[in-house]
N, C-alpha and C positions, 0 to 999 in steps of 0.2 A: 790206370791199369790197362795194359794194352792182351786183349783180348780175341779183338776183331782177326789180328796177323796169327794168335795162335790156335785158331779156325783151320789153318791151313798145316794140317797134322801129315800130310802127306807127301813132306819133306823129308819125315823124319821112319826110320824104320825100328827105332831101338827108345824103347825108355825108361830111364834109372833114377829108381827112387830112393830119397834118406829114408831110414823105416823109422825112428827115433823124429816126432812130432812132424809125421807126414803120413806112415801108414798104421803105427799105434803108436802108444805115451804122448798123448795132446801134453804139449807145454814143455815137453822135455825133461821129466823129472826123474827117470831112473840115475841117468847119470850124474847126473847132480847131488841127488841122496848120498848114492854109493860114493864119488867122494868127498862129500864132506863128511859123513860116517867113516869113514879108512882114514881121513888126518886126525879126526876128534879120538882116537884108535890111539895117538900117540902124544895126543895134548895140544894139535895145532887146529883152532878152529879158525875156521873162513864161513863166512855168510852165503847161504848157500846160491845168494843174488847177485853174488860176487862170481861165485864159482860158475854160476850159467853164464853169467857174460862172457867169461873167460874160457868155455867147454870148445872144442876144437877135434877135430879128427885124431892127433896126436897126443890121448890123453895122459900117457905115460909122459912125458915132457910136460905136462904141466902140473901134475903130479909131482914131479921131481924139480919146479919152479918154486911148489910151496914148502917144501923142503927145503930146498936151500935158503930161501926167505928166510925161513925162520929159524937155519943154523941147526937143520937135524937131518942132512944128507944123510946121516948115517942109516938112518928109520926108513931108508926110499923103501926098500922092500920089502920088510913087512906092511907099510900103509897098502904098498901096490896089491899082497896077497889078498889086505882085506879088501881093499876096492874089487877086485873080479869074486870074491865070496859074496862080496854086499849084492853086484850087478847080477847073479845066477840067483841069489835068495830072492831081489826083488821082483825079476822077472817072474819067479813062480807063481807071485798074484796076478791074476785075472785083471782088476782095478790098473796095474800100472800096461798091463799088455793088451787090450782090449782093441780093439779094431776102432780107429779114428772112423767117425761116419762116410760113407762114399769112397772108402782106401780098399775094402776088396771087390767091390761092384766094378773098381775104375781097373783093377787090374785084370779080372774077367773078359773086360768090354775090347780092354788091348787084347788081351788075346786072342779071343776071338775075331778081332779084327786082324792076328798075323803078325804083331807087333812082339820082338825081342822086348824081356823084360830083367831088368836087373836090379838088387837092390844092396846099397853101399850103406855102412853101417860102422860107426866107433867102438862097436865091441868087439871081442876077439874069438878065434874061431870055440873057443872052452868055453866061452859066454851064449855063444851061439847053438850048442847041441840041442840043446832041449829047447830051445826058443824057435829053431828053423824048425820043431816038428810041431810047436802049437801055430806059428803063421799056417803051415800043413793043412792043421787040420779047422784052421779058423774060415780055410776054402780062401788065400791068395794063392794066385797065380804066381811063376818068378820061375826066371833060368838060373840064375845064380845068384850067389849073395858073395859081395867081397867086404872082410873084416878087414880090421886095423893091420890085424898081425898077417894079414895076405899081402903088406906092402914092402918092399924093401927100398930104404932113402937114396943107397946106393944103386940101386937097378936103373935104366933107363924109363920101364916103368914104374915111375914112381910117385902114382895117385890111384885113387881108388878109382875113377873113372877112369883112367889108362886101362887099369888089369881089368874093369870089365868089359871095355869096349874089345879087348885083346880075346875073352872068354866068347865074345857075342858075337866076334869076326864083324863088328862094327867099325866107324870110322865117325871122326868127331861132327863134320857132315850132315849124318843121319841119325846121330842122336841128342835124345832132349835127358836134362838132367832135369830133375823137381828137388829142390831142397828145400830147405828152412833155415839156413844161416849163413855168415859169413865163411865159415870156412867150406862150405862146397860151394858157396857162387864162387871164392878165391882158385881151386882146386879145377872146377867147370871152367872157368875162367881162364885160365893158364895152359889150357887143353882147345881151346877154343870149341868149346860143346854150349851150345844154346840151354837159358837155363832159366826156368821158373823156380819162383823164391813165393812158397804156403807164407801165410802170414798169420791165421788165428792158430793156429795149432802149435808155430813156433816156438821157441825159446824165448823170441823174443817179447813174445806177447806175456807171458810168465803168469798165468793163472791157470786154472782147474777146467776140465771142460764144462763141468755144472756152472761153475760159475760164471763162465762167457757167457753162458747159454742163455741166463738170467739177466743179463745185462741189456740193456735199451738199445735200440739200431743205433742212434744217436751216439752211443756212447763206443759201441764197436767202432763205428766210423773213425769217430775221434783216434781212437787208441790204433788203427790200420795205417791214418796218415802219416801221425807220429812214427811207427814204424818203419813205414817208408822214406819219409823225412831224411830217418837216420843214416839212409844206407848211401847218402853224399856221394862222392866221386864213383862211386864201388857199386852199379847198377845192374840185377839180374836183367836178361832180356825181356822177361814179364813178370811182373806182380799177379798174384790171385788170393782170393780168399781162404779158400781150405778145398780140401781134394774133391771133395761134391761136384764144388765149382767145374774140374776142371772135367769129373768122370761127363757130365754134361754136355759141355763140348765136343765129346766124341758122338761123332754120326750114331 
C-alpha cells in the first residue's frame, strides 16, 4: 500500500470522489438491490453477488445484458423504470445513505485546504435530486457531481472524470480520482488521472459496515490482500484502507 508518495498531495489541485462505497453506502448495496429487485420485477433473477461483480458506470447496458441473456429484451424498460424507482426509494433510508466514517471530515479538510472537489457517481441526475440535498445537509463539501446520464459515448468527453475535470477547469495532471472499483480505476485510467482504489468500504469487499467492524484485524487483512491480489495487470496508483485513512493524511 503505497502511501508514503501519497503524502505528497501538492501535486494535485482537484479531487474526485465515487460517492457509492467511498463517501456513503459501505459495500455498495443500493445499486445492487435496485437491480436485482427491477429483473425479479419481470421473472429474471440474478444473485445479487453476481450483480456487484458485474455493477459498472454504465448501468443501463448491463441492465439490458441481463435481458438479453435471458431472451426478454422486450422488458428492457419497464425493468429500467423500476431500477431508478427502486435507487430513489432506497436512497430515502438513512441506513443505506449514511455518511462512510472520515468521507465528510476528509472533504471539509480539502476544502479548506483550497482543493477543487468533485464527485462521480452511477446514478442519474432523477436519482440524484433529493440525494444531492441530503449529502447537503449531512455537511459534504463538493463543486459538482457528475451522473451517468451527464455522459454522452458519442462526445469527445466521454467519462465522468473528463466532464468533471472540464466543470473544475482541471487537467488530468492535477487531479486525484479515489474510487472503489474497476470501472473508475479503467475510466481514471484511460484519462490518465492518478487514482486511489478504498478497499473496505468497496464492492469488493461485499459486506455490511457492522460487520467488517466486528471482524478481527487478522481477518480484515486477509480479506484487503485478497482484494488486491485480484486487481492483476489493472493497478490503481495506490491502494488504502477506507477514507479515514486517507482524510489523515492530509496536513
Amino acid at each position: 500500500m503505497n502511501t508514503l508518495a501519497l503524502r505528497n498531495m501538492y501535486k494535485y489541485s482537484t479531487v474526485v470522489f465515487d460517492l457509492s462505497g467511498v463517501l456513503i453506502d459501505f459495500g455498495v448495496h443500493v445499486p445492487t438491490i435496485a437491480m436485482s429487485n427491477a429483473l425479479a420485477s419481470q421473472k429474471i433473477y440474478i444473485p445479487e453477488k453476481t450483480i456487484k461483480q458485474n455493477i459498472m458506470f454504465d448501468n443501463v447496458n448491463l441492465l439490458k445484458f441481463y435481458c438479453n441473456v435471458h431472451k426478454c429484451s422486450n422488458v428492457f424498460y419497464p425493468v429500467y423504470d423500476v431500477y431508478i424507482q427502486e435507487l430513489i426509494r432506497l436512497n430515502k433510508y438513512d441506513h443505506y445513505t449514511n455518511p462512510i466514517n472520515g468521507a465528510i471530515e476528509t472533504t471539509i479538510k480539502l476544502r479548506d485546504q483550497g482543493y477543487a472537489i468533485g464527485i462521480n457517481t452511477i446514478y442519474t441526475k432523477e436519482v440524484m435530486k433529493e440525494l444531492k440535498n441530503k449529502l447537503i445537509k449531512y455537511g459534504f463539501e463538493f463543486d459538482t457531481i457528475v451522473c451517468s446520464d451527464d455522459i454522452n459515448i458519442s462526445s469527445p468527453i466521454n467519462s465522468m472524470i473528463k466532464r468533471t475535470m472540464k466543470r473544475l477547469n482541471s487537467s488530468s495532471k492535477n487531479t486525484l480520482k479515489i474510487g472503489e472499483s474497476y470501472s473508475h480505476l479503467i475510466d481514471s485510467m484511460n484519462t490518465r488521472v492518478d487514482t486511489v482504489n478504498i478497499i473496505d468500504s468497496s464492492s469488493n469487499m461485499n459486506t455490511e459496515e457492522s460487520l467488517f467492524n466486528m471482524s478481527s484485524d487478522s481477518i480484515k487483512n486477509l480479506k484487503r490482500q485478497v482484494i488486491m491480489n485480484n486487481y492483476n495487470k489493472i493497478q490503481p496508483k495506490y491502494f488504502i484502507n477506507n477514507i479515514n485513512d486517507f482524510n489523515k493524511l492530509l496536513i
